[in-house]
TORMI-298601 format. One record per residue (C-alpha): y negated, x, z negated; residue in three letters; residue number from 1. Coordinates in nm, 3 decimals. Layout:
<recs>
REC         y         x         z   vexza   marvex
REC         Y         X         Z     ala      NUM
...
</recs>
This chain:
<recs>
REC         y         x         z   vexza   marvex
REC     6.413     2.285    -8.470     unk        1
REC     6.301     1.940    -8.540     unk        2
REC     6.294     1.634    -8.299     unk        3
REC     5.938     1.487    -8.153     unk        4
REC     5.825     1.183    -8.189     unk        5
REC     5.807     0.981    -7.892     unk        6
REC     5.476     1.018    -7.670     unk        7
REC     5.243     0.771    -7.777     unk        8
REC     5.229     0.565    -7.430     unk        9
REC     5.586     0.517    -7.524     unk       10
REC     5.510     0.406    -7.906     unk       11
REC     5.270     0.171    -7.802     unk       12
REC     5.519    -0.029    -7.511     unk       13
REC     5.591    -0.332    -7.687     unk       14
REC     5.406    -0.306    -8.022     unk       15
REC     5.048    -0.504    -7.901     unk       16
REC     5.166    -0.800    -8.137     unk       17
REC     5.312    -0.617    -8.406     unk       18
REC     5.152    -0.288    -8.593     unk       19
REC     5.382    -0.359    -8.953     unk       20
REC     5.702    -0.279    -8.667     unk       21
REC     5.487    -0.010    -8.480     unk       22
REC     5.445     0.191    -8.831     unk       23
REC     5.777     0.102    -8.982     unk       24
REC     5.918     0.239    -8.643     unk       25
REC     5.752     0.502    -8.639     unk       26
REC     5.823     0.618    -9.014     unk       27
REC     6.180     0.622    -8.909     unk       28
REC     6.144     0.843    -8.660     unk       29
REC     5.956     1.020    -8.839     unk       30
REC     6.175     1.041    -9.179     unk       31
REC     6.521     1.076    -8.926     unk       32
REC     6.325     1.412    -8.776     unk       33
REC     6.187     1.592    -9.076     unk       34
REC     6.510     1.630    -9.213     unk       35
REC     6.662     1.852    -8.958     unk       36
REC     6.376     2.097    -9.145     unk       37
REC     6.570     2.337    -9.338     unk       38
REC     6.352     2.307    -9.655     unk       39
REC     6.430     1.940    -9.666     unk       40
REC     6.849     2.070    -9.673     unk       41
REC     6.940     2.121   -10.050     unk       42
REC     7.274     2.279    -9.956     unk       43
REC     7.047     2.561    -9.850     unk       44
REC     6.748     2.535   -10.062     unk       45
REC     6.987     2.581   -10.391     unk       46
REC     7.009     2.954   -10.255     unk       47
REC     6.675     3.013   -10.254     unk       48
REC     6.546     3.369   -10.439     unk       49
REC     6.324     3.385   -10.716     unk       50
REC     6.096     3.537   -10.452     unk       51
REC     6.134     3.260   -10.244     unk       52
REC     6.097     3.008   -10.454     unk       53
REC     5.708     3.177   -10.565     unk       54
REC     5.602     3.234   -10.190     unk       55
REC     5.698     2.839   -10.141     unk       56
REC     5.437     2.746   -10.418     unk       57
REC     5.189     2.967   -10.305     unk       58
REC     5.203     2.908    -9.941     unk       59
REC     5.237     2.529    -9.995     unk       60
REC     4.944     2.479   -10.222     unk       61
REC     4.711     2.566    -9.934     unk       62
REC     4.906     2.284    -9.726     unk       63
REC     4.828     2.048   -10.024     unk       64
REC     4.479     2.189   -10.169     unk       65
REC     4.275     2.217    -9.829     unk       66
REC     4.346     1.845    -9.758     unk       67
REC     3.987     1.800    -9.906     unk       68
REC     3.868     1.924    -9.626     unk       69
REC     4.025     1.652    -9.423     unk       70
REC     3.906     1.395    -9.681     unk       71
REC     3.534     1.498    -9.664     unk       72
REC     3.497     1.493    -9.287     unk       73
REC     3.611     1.166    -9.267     unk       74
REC     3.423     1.028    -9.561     unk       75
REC     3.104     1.196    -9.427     unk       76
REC     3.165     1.118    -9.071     unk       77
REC     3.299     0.739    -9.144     unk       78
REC     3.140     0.413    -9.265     unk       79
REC     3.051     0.321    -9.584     unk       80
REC     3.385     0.144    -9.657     unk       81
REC     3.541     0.379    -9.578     unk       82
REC     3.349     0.678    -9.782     unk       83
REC     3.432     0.425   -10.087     unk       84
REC     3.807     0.440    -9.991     unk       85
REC     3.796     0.848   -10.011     unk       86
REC     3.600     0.804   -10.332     unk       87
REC     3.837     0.586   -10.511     unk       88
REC     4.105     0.826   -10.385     unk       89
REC     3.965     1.125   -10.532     unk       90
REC     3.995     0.917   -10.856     unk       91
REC     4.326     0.892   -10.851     unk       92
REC     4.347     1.256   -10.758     unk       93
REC     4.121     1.383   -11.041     unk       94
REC     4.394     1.201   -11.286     unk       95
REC     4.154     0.949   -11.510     unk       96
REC     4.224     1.012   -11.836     unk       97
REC     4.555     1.195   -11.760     unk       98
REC     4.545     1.527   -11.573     unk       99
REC     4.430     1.616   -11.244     unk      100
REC     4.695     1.660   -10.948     unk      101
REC     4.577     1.992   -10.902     unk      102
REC     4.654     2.101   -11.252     unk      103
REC     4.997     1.913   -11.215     unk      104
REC     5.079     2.105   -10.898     unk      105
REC     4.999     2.442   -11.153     unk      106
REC     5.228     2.268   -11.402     unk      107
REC     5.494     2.291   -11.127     unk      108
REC     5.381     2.657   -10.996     unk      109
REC     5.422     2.780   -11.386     unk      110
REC     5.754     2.618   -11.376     unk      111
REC     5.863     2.881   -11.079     unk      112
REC     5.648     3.182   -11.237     unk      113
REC     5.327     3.173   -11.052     unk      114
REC     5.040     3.170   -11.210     unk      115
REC     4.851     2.950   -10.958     unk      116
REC     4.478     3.096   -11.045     unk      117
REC     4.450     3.399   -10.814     unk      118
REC     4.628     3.227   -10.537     unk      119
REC     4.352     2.954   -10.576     unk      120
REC     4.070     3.260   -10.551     unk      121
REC     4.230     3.505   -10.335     unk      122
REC     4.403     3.280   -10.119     unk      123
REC     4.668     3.599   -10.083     unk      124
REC     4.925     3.326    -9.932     unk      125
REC     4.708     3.168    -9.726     unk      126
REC     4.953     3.230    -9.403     unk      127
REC     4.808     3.189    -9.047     unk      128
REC     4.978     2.849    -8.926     unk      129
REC     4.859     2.693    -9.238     unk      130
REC     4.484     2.775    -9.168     unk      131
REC     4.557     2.654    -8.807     unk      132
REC     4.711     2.314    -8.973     unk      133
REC     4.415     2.229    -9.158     unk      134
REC     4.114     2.355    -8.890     unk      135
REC     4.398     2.111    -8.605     unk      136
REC     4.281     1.835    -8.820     unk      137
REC     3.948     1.885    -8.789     unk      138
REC     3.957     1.927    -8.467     unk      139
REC     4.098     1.637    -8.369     unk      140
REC     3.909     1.460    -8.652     unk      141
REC     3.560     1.603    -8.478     unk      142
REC     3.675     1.463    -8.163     unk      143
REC     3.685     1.126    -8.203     unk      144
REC     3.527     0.789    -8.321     unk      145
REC     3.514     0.638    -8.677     unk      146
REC     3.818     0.397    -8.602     unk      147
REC     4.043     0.689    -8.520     unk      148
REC     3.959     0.877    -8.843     unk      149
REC     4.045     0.637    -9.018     unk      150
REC     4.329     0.570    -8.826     unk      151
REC     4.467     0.955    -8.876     unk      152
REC     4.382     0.876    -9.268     unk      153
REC     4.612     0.605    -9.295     unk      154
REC     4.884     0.801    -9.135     unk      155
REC     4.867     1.118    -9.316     unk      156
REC     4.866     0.876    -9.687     unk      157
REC     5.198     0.705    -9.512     unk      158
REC     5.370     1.005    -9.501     unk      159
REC     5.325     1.064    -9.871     unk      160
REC     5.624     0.852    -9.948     unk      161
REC     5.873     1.015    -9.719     unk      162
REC     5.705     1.377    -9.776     unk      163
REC     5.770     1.413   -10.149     unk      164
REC     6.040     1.193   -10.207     unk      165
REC     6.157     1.540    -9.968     unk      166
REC     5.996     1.757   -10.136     unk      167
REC     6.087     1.583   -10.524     unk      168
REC     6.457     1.627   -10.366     unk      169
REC     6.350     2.004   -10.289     unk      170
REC     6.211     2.085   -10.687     unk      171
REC     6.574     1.940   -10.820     unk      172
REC     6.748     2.173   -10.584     unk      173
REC     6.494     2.473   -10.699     unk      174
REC     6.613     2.353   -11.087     unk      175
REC     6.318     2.224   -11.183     unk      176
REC     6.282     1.928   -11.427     unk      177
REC     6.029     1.781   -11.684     unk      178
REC     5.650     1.876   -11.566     unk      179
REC     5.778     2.134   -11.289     unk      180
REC     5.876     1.795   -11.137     unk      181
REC     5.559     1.541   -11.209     unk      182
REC     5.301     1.611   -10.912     unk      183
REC     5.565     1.536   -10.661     unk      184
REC     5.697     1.265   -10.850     unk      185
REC     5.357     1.087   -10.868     unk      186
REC     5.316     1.144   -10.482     unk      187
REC     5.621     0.978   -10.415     unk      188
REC     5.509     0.639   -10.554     unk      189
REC     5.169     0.643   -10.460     unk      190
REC     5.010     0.338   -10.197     unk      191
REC     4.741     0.484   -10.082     unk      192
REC     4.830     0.388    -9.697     unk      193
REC     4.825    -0.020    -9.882     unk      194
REC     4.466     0.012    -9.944     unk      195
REC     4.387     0.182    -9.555     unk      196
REC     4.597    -0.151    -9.442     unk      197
REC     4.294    -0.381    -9.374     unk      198
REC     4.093    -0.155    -9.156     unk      199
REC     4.442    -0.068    -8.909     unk      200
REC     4.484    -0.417    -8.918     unk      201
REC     4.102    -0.454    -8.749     unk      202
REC     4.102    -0.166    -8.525     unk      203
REC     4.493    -0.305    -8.417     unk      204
REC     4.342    -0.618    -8.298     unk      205
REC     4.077    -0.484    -8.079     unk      206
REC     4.236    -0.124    -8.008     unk      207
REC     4.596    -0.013    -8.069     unk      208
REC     4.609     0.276    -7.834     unk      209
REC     4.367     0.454    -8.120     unk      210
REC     4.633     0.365    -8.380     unk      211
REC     4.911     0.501    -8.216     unk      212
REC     4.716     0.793    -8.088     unk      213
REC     4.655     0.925    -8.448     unk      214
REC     4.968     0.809    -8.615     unk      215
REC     5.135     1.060    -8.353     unk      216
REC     4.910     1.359    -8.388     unk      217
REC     4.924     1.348    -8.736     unk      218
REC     5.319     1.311    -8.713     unk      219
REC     5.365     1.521    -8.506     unk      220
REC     5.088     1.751    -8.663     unk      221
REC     5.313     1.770    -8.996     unk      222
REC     5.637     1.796    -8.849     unk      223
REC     5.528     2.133    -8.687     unk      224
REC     5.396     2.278    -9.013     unk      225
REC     5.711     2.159    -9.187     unk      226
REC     5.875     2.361    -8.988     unk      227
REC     5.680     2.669    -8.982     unk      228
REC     5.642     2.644    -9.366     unk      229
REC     6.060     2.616    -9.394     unk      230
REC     6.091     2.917    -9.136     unk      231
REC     5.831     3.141    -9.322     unk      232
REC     6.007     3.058    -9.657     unk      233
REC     6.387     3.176    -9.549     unk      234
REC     6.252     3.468    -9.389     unk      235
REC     6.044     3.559    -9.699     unk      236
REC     6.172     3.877    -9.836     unk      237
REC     5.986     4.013   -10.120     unk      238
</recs>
């Protein structure tokens, strides 16, 4: 089971001057607990079935796909900097010229043997925990002020880094290579949480508590469905 992140009364003690050591801090707590998650160990992920290895693209894509949802609430519930910041993210995400990141996450579902289409209609994998993941957002989201969506935005683009430089790890273990690999490998590089920098910076000076209230949820938010997600894979028997 993984470790939780410290309570946020705690994360705050000491950080009023400093949010650059309040996030890098709390990164490393968060990186140093997600990989006690089982799907993050490729001594065991190596021994995955075939089976397996399909359910994990399958169950995962509604992890990754339904973020949208996410996206739009706080775009439509945010201000108008902020709805730009969601647009020019969704440009990134539709590819430009290049392809989309949806159809590179099918490039790396084809690589495993799923044809990603039906799972995208049907939603056959759509497992329970998941659906609670993404309506928890939302509900937290619908709870709060525009400074603390965007706060919870910034977080959940700072754990793209850590999550699929993971997950890119996890794809090499499953033998992928070549376009089976690409979507994760793009999400590894990306700075989108650079571009969210200037508005935590503003809501920082005038109220921290909101910062560190979403950076936990949403840490603690994802380290949950990590593990839920790793425990539903192992146990997967076709």
């Amino acid at each position: 089971m993984v470790t939780s992140l410290q309570r946020p009364e705690k994360q705050l003690h000491g950080y009023q001057n400093s949010l650059n050591e309040f996030v890098a801090d709390w990164l490393r707590s968060y990186s140093e607990a997600v990989q006690a998650v089982d799907l993050f160990n490729p001594e065991l992920t190596r021994s995955l079935s075939d089976e397996q290895k399909m359910f994990f693209a399958k169950a995962f894509y509604h992890v990754r796909g339904h973020c949208n949802d996410f996206f739009w609430f706080v775009a439509n519930h945010g201000t108008y900097e902020m709805k730009q910041l969601i647009l020019d993210n969704h440009a990134e995400e539709f590819g430009h010229q290049g392809k989309s990141h949806e159809l590179l996450y099918y490039e790396f579902a084809k690589a495993l043997g799923v044809e990603l289409t039906d799972e995208v209609v049907n939603e056959t994998t759509h497992l329970p925990f998941v659906r609670e993941y993404n309506r928890d957002h939302l509900r937290w989201l619908s709870a709060r002020d525009a400074d603390s969506l965007i706060a919870a935005f910034s977080a959940y683009e700072k754990l793209d880094n850590p999550d699929y430089s993971n997950l890119y790890e996890l794809g090499l273990s499953l033998g992928l290579e070549g376009w089976g690999l690409v979507f994760f490998d793009v999400h590894r590089h990306v700075e989108h949480y650079e571009a969210t920098s200037h508005f935590i910076e503003q809501i920082w000076e005038t109220n921290p508590e909101k910062v560190v209230e979403a950076f936990s949820f949403i840490g603690e938010h994802q380290l949950e469905m990590w593990q839920h997600l790793s425990d539903a894979v192992f146990s997967h028997k076709a």
